[in-house]
N, C-alpha and C positions, 0 to 999 in steps of 0.2 A: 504494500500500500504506500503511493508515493504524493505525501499532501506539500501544493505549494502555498506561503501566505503571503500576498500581493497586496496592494493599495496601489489608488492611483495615483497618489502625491507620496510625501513623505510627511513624518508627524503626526501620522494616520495611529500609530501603536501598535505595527505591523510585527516589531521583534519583540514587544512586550506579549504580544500574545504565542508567536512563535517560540518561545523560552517557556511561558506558565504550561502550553501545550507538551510540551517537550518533559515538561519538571514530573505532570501528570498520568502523564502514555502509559496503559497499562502494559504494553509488550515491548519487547528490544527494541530500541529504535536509532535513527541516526540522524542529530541535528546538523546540521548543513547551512554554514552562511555562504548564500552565492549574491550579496551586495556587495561584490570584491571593493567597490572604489572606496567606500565605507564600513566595513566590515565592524559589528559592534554586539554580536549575539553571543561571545564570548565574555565581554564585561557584566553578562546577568548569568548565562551560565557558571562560567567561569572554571572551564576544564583544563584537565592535566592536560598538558600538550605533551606526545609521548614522542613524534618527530615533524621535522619540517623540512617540505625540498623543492628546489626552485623548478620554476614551469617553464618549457621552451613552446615557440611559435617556429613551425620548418619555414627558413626565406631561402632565396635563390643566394645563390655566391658566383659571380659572373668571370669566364675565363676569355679573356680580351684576346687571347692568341687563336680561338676557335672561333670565335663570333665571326659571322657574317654581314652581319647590321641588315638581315631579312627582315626583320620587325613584326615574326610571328609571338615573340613575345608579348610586346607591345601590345600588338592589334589584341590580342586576348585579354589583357589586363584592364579588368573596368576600374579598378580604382587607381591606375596610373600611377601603380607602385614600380614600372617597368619601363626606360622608352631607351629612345637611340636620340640622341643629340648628336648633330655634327662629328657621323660616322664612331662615337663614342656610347657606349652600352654604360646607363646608368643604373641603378634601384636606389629605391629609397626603402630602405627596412622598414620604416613606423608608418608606412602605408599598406605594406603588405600584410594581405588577410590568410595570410597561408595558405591557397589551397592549392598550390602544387601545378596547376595547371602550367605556366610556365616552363618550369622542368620537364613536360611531358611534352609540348608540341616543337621543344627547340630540335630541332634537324642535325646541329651539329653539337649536340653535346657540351654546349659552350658555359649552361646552368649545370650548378650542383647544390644538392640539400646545406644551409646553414642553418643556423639558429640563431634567436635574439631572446634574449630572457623578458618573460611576460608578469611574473610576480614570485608567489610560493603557494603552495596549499601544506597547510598544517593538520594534523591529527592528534586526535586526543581522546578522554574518555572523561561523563560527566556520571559519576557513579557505574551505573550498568550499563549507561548509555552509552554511544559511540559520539563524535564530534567532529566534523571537517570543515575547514576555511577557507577560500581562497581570498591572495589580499593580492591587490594590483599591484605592479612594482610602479613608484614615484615616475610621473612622468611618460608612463606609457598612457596611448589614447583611445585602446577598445578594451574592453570587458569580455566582449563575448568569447574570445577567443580560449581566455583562463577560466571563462567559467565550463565551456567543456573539458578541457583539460581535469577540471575536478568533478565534470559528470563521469569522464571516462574512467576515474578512479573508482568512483560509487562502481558502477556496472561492474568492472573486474573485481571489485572486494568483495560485495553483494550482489553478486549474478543470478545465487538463487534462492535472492529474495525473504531470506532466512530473518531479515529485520526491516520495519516500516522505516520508510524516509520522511521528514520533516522539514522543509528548505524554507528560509527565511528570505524572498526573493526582492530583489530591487525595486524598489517604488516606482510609480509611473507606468508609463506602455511605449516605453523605444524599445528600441531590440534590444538590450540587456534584461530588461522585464517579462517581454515575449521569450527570449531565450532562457530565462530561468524556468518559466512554468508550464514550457511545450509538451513534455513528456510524463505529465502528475496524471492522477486518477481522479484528483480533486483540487480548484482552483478558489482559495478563503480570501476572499477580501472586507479588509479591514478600514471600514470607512466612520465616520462621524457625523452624528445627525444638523449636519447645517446646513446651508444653500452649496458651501464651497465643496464641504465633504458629498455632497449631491452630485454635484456637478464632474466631481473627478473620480465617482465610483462609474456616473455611468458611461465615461472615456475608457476605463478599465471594462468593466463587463461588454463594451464594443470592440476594443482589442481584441480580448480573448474571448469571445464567442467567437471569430470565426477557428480556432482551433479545436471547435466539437470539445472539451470537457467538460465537464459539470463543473458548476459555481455555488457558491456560498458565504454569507456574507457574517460578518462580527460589526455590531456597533457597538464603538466604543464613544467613551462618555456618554454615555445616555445619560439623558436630563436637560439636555441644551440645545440650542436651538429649534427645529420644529420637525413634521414628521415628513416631509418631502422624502425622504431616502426611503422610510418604512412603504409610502406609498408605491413610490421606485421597485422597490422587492415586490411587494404585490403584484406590482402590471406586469412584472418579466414573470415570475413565478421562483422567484431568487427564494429560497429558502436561508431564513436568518438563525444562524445556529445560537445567539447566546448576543446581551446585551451588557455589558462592562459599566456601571454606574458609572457617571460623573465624581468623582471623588478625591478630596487633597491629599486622603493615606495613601492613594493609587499614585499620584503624581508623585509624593515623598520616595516611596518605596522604589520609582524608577529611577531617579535623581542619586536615589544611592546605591544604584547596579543591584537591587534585588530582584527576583522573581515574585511578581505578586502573588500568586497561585501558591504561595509559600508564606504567606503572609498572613492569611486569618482562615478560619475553614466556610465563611461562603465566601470566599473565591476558589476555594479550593474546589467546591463543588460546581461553582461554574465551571471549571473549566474540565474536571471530570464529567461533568454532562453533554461538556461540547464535545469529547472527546470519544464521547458513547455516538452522539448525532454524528460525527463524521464518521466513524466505523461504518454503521448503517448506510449513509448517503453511498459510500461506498463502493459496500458489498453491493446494495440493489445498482450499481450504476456498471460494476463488472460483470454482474449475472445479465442486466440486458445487452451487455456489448457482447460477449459471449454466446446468448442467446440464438 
């Protein structure tokens, strides 16, 4: 079971609920920050980190004695990470998306595989749980690329699926957002009952609806503002698993890297109910895909 928790902004209380979820999960599970640029669901967890190792991007490495200056590289490279200037073979590595094409259609063998460091992914354990991070290296300018580097790890660790996954995914709907929660079985968005929280839940649930997942929604601070978002759930048919009081011991509590779900026993029970409702949403959502 692979659940992601999205918002369509940030500030939403997307890793506050991802950590109380996490703290709750009644089976093995594996929390996962893939907000590489900001990575911050380790300061409420707060796991042993047991190793860490840096992440490569494959880029071309250009051999000037072979080149021809055909410009089948070029022509193939949409993001113009590749050209020929004045009979001279350029790349630019922090343009390149790695995907190899380059090296495949050059003719003379003039590309060869390099690499450029994209960040690290770290591992660790939060009690019984499991823990993985990716963090961007300073300075580089895509996400997406490190955040599969650390889906590729989940898949080879957890291949069969022996522990649910948990992913604390990037705010918003550009393609680091989209790229976090393409491949979950359930898509939790974490929005706030206001006009603004309205507004950018249902930029989020139009992003990812067209990915076919199922969705589900968490308000948090309820008590504030008006019921625009509730209404929102209703007309799509958004199922709202659980509503987070407005409250200053819930603010305190995050402000000093706690997990709320840890904090008094009803929230402990909210979020063990939420965590029963997602089970469920589920199960029924893999028996009719399977069906």
């Amino acid at each position: 079971m692979k659940i992601a928790i999205a918002s369509g902004k940030g500030g939403t209380g997307k890793t506050t609920v991802a950590a109380s979820l996490t703290h709750v999960w009644p089976r093995p599970v594996v929390a996962v920050d893939l907000d590489v640029e900001e990575p911050n669901l380790h300061l409420f967890l707060k796991p042993e980190i047991t190793r860490s190792e840096p992440a490569y991007l494959e880029i071309p490495v250009a051999d000037e004695r072979k080149c021809t200056h055909c410009m089948a590289c070029a022509d193939l490279c949409q993001f113009k990470a590749i050209t020929v200037m004045a009979e001279v073979l350029l790349i630019f590595p922090e343009m390149c998306h790695g995907c190899g094409g380059c090296l495949a259609v050059c003719p003379e063998g003039a590309l060869t595989p390099g690499r450029r460091e994209l960040g690290d992914v770290s591992f660790g354990k939060v009690g019984d749980h499991d823990f993985v991070m990716g963090r961007l290296r300073v300075g580089e300018a895509m996400s997406p690329p490190l955040m599969r580097v650390v889906k590729a790890h989940l898949a080879d660790t957890y291949s069969n699926d022996e522990m649910d996954i948990i992913t604390d995914a990037p705010p918003g709907v550009s393609c680091p957002a989209v790229s976090a929660v393409m491949d979950n079985d359930l898509i939790v968005l974490v929005t706030e009952p206001t006009p603004f929280g309205n507004y950018d839940l249902q930029l989020a649930h139009k992003a990812f609806s067209t990915l076919g997942i199922p969705m589900a929604v968490v308000i948090n601070r309820d008590g504030i503002g008006d019921d625009s978002v509730t209404e929102f759930c209703l007309r799509q048919k958004l199922p709202i698993l659980t509503r987070i009081p407005y409250d200053s011991g819930i603010a305190r509590s995050y402000a000093n890297g706690r997990v709320i779900a840890a904090e008094s026993p009803q929230l402990r029970t909210v979020f063990v109910d939420m965590a029963e409702a997602i089970a469920r949403l589920t199960t029924e959502a893999l028996e009719v895909t399977h069906a």
